[in-house]
C-alpha positions as CSV (number, residue, x, y, z in Angstrom):
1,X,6.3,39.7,62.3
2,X,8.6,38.1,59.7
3,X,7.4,36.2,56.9
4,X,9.6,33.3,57.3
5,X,8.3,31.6,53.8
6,X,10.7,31.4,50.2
7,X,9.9,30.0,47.3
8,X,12.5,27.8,45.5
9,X,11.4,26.3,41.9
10,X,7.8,27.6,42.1
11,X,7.6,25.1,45.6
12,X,7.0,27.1,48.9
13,X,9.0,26.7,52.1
14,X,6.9,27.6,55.3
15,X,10.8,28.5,56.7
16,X,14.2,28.1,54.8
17,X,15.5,25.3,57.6
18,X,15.7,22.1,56.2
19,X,16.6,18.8,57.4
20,X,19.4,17.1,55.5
21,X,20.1,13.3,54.2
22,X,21.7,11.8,57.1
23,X,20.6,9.9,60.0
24,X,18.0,12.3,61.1
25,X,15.8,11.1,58.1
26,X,16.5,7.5,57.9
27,X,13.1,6.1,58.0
28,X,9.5,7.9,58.0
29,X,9.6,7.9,61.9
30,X,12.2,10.3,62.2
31,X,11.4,12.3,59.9
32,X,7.8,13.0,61.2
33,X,9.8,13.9,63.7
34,X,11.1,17.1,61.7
35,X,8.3,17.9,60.1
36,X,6.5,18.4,63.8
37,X,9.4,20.3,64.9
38,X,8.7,23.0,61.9
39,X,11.5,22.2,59.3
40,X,10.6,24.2,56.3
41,X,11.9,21.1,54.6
42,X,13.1,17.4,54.8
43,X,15.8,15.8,52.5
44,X,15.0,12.1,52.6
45,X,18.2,9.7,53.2
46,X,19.5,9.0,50.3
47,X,18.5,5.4,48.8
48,X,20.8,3.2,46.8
49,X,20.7,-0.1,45.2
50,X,24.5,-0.6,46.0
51,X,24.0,-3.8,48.6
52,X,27.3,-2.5,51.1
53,X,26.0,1.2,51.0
54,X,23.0,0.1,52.4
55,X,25.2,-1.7,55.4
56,X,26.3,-0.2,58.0
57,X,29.9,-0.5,60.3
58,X,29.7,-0.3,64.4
59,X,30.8,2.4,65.5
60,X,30.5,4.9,63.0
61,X,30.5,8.0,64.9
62,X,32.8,9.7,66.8
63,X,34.1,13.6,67.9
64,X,37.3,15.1,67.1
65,X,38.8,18.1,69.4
66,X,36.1,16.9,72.0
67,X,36.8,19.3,74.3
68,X,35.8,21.9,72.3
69,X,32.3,20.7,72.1
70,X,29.8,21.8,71.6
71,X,31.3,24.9,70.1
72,X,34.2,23.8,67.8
73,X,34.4,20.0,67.0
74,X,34.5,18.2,64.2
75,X,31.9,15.9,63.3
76,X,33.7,12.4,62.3
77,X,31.5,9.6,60.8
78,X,31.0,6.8,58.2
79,X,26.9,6.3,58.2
80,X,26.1,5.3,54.5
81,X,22.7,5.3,52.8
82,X,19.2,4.4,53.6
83,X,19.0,0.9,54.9
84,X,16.3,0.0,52.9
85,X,15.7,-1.7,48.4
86,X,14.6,1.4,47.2
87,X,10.9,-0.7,46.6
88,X,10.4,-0.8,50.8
89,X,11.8,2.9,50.9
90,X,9.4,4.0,48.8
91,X,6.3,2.9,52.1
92,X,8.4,5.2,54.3
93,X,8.5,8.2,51.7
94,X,4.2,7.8,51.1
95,X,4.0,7.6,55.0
96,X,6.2,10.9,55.7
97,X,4.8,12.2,52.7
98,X,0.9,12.5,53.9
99,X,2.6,13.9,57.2
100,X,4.6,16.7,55.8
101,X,1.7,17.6,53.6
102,X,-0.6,18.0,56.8
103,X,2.2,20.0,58.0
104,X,2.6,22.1,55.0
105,X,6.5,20.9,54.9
106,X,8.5,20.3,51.6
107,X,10.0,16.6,51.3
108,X,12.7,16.4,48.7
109,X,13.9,13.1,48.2
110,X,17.9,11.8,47.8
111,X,19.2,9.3,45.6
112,X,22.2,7.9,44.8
113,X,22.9,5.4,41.4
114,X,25.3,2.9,40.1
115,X,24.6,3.6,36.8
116,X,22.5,6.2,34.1
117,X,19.5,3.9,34.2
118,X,19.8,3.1,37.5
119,X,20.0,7.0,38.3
120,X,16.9,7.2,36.2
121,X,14.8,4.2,38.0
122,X,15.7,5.7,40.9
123,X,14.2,9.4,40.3
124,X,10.8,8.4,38.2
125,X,10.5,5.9,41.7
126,X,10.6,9.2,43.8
127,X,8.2,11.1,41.6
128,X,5.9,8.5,41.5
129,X,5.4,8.8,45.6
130,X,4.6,12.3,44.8
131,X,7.8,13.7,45.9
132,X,8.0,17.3,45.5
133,X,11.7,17.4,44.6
134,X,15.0,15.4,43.8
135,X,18.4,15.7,45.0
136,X,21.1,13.9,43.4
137,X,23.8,13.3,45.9
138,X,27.0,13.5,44.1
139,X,28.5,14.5,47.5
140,X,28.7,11.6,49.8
141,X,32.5,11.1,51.0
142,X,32.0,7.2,51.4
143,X,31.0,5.4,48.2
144,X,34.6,6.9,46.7
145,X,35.9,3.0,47.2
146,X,32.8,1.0,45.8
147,X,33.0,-0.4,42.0
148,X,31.4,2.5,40.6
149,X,32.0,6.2,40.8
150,X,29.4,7.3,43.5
151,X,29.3,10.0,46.0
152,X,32.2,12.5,46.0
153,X,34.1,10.1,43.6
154,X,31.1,10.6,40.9
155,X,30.9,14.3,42.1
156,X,34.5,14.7,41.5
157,X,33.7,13.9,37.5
158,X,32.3,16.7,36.6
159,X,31.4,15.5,32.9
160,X,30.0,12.1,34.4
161,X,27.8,14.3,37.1
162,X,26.7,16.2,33.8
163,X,25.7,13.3,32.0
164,X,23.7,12.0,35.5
165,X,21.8,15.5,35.9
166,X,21.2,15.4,32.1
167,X,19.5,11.6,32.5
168,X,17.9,12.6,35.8
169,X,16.2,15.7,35.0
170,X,15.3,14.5,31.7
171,X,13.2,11.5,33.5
172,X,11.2,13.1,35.7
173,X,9.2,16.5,35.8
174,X,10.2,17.7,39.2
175,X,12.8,20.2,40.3
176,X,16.5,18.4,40.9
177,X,19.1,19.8,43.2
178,X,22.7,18.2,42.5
179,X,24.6,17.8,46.3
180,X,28.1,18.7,45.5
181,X,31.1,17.4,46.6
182,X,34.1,20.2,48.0
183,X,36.9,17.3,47.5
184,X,39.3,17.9,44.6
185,X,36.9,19.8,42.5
186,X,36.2,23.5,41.3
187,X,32.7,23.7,43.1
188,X,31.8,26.7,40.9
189,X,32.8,25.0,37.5
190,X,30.8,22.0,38.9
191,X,27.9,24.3,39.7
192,X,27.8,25.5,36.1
193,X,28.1,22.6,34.5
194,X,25.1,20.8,36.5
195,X,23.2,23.7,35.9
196,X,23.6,23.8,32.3
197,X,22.4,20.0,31.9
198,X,19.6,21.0,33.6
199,X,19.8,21.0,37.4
200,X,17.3,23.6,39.1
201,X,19.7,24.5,41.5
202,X,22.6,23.1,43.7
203,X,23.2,21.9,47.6
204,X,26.6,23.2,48.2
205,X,28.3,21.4,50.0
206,X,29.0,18.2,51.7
207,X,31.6,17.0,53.8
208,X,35.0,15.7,53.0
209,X,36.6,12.4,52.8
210,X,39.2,12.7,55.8
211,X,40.9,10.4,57.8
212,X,42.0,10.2,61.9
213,X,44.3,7.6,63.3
214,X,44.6,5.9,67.0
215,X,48.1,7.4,68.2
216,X,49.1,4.6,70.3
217,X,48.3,2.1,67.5
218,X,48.5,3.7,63.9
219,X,45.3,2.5,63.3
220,X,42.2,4.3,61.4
221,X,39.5,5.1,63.8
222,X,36.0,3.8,64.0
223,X,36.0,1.4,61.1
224,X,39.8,1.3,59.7
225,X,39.4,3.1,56.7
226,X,38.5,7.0,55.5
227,X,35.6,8.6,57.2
228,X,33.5,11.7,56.3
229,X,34.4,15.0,58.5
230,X,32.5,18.0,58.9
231,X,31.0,20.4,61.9
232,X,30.9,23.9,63.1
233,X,34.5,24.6,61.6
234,X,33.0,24.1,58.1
235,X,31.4,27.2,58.0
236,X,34.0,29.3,56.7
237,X,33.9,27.7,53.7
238,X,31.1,26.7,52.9
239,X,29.7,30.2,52.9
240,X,33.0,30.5,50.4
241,X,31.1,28.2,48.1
242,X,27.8,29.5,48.4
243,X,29.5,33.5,47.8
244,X,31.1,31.9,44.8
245,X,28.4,29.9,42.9
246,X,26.2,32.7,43.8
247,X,27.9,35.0,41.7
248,X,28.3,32.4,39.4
249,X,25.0,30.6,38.3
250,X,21.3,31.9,38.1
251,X,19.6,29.3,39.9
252,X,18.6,28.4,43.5
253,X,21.2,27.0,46.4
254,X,20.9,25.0,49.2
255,X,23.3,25.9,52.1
256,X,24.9,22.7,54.0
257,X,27.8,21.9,56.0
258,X,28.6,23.7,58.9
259,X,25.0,24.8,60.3
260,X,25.0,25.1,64.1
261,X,23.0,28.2,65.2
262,X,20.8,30.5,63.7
263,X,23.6,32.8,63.0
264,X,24.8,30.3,60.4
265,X,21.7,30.1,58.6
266,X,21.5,33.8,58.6
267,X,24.8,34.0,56.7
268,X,24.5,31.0,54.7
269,X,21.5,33.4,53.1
270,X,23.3,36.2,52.9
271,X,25.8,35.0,50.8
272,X,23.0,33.8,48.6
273,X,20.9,30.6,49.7
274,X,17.7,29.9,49.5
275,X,17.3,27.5,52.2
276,X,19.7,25.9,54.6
277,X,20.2,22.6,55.2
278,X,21.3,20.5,58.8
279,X,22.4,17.5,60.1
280,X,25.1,18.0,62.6
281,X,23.5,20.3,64.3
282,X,20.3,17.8,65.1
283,X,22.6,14.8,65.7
284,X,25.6,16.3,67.7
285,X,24.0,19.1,70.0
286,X,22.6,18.8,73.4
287,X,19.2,19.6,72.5
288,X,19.0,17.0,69.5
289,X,16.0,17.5,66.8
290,X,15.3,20.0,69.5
291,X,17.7,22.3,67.7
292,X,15.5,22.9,64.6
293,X,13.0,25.0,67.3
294,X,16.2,27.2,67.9
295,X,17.7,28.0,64.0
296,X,13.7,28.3,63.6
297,X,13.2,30.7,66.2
298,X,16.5,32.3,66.2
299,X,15.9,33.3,62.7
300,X,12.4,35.3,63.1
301,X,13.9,36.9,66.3
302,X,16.7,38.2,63.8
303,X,14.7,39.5,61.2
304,X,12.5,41.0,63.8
305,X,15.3,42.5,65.7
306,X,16.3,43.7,62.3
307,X,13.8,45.1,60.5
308,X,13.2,42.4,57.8
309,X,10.4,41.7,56.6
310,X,10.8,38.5,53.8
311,X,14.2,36.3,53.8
312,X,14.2,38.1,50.2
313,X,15.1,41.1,52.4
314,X,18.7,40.1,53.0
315,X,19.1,37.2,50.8
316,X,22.4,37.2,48.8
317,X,23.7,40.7,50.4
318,X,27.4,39.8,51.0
319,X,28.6,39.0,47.7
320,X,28.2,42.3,46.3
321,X,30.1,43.4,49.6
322,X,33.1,41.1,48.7
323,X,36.0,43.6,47.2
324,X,38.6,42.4,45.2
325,X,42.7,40.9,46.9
326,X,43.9,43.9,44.5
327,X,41.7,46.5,46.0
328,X,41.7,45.7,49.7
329,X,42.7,48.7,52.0
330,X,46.4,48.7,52.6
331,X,47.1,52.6,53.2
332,X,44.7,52.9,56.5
333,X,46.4,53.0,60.1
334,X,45.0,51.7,63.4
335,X,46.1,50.2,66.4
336,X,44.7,48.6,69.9
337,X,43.3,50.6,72.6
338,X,43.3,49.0,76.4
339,X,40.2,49.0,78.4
340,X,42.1,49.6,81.7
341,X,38.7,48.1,84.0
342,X,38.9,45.3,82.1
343,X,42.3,44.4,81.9
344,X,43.4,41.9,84.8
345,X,47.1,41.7,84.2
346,X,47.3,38.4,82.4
347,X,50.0,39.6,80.1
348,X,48.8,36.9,77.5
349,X,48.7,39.4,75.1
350,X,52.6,40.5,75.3
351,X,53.0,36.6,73.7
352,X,50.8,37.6,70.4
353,X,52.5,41.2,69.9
354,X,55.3,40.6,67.1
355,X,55.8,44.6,66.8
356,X,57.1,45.3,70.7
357,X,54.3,47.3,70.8
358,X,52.7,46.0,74.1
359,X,54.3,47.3,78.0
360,X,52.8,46.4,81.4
361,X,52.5,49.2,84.0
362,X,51.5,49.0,87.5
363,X,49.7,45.1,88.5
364,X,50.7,44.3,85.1
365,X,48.0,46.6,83.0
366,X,49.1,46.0,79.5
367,X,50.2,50.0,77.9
368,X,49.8,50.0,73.8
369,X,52.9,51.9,72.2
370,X,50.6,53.3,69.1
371,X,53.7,54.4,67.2
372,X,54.2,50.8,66.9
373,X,51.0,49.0,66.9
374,X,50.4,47.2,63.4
375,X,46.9,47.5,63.9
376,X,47.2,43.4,62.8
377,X,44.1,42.7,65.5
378,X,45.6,39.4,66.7
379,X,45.4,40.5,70.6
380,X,42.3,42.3,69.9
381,X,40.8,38.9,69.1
382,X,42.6,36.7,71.5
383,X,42.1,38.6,74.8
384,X,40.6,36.4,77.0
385,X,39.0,39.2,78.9
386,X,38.0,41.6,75.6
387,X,40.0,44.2,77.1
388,X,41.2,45.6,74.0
389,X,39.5,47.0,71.2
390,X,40.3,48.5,67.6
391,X,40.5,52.5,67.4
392,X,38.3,52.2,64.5
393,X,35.3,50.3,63.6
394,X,37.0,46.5,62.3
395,X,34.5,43.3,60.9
396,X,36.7,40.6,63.4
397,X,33.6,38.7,63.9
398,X,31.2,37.7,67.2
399,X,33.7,34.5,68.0
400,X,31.1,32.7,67.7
């Protein structure tokens, strides 16, 4: 059977799944709840001393493109930190602490700081309740507004977040993850210049600042101001970031953003994580926390069906597979082939064909003209039916 188990800084994960800083882990309660379900790890909600981060707006969550749920949607919310003075957040960190231990689960916890010494009283505080790592959230897409530079504003400051990782690190003897932000900033020069002030490794990435308006009124939903947006659609890129800093940087990342199935967190390692981090997927799908048993599961039956042995086994395997714009093939010729007992006449495809290359024959069976098929894949990928196909083997994806 696969050996589900990674080590990250000298700490073991049981399984690379970890719960994220979000609402799942707001109090020691919930996140027992994790830690019973399996999670390899939980990422305490970040805690703040910044009074309006720690209160929250009604309603602060919503869905965008509903009716795609639960397959493409986009997660849209404004939750801020952990509720609690970072003094009372410290009881709930000792109480899920003696829990994960009995459960063999990693607890890393999340802070957030308004200013170098604050950053500092705020990691030593973690440490002291025998935390077994830090994550300094220079991600979050709501402080950007407070006073201070927090959150994706501070994250966005790459020489500030240097100075904060430098402090941080300094203070405590722990490994310390920097959570970086994807909004205005090179995440790979960001990466590098965490890691070089001392950061063991990097959570890439969180959501972004966004905004969505009321169409009848103008108006800024939920709360009346910017919101944080993220969901199954984030994907794409952030296995972009994780591909990049990869390449980039010799330490450790944490996959985030975008996490729905077990496919995800299969990919997010391949392009070079070490564990995987989720939120959305716990808070948005039908199954709840129940959806760490599936990524869980999901995963072993993968490496099963597979053939791997260790998460070492296919870790980081896609960046070396990335070729370079300049090289891509541009000389090879193919074109779309129609399963005739699948086709049902829809003619759909005919819209997507900007060569004239699709006909319809008798009760509308599309014909393929491969003289002038581009070969583009467009229909291939849209067919409602999957009655075409590619004459050669072609990486379009699992559409899912």
């Amino acid at each position: 059977m696969a050996d589900l188990s990674i080590e990250v800084c000298g700490i073991n994960f049981k399984n690379p799944v970890v719960v994220a800083a979000a609402t799942p882990t707001k109090d020691a309660k919930w996140m027992k709840k994790g830690i019973e379900l399996g999670a390899g790890g939980i990422v305490t909600k970040t805690v703040t001393t910044e009074k309006l981060l720690q209160r929250y707006v009604r309603p602060r969550f919503t869905v965008l493109h509903k009716k795609g749920w639960p397959d493409v949607f986009s997660n849209y919310s404004c939750e801020f930190l952990a509720t609690y003075e970072p003094e009372e957040w410290m009881n709930e960190i000792r109480v899920a602490k003696k829990y994960a231990n009995n459960h063999n689960c990693v607890l890393i916890g999340s802070i957030s700081g308004t200013s170098i010494e604050v950053w500092e009283k705020l990691a030593m505080m973690i440490e002291s309740a025998d935390i077994d790592m830090i994550e300094v959230n220079f991600g979050c897409p709501h402080p950007r507004e407070t006073e201070r530079k927090q959150g994706a504003e501070l994250g966005r400051d790459v020489e500030t977040a240097s100075k904060v990782t430098r402090a941080v690190t300094k203070a405590v003897d722990i490994p310390v993850f920097a959570k970086l932000t994807p909004e205005a900033v090179d995440v790979v020069n960001a990466a590098r210049a965490v890691v070089k002030a001392g950061a063991s490794g990097v959570t890439i990435i969180n959501r972004y600042p966004a905004l969505d308006i009321d169409i009848n009124t103008g108006r800024p939903l939920l709360h009346g101001t910017f919101a944080g947006v993220g969901g199954p659609w984030m994907r794409p890129i952030t296995l972009k970031w994780i591909a990049k800093v990869a390449q980039a940087i010799d330490a450790p990342i944490s996959a985030t953003n975008g996490v729905w199935t077990y496919k995800d967190v299969v990919k997010c390692i391949m392009c070079g994580a070490s564990t995987v981090q989720t939120c959305t997927a716990l808070m948005y799908s039908r199954k709840g926390y129940g959806q760490l048993k599936d990524l869980i599961g999901g995963l072993s039956n993968f490496m099963d069906e597979k053939g791997y042995r260790f998460i070492t086994d296919f870790k980081g395997i896609t960046p070396p597979q990335i070729t370079n714009w300049v090289k891509v093939d541009r000389e090879s010729r193919i074109f779309s082939i129609i399963d005739e007992d699948r086709c049902t006449g829809c003619k759909l495809c005919g819209n997507w064909c900007f060569y004239d290359a699709i006909s319809f024959g008798d009760n509308n069976i599309a014909i393929i003209d491969k003289s002038k098929c581009d070969g583009c894949g467009l229909c291939v990928s849209l067919c409602p039916r999957d009655a075409i196909r590619m004459s050669e083997k072609v990486y379009l994806g699992d559409y899912s």
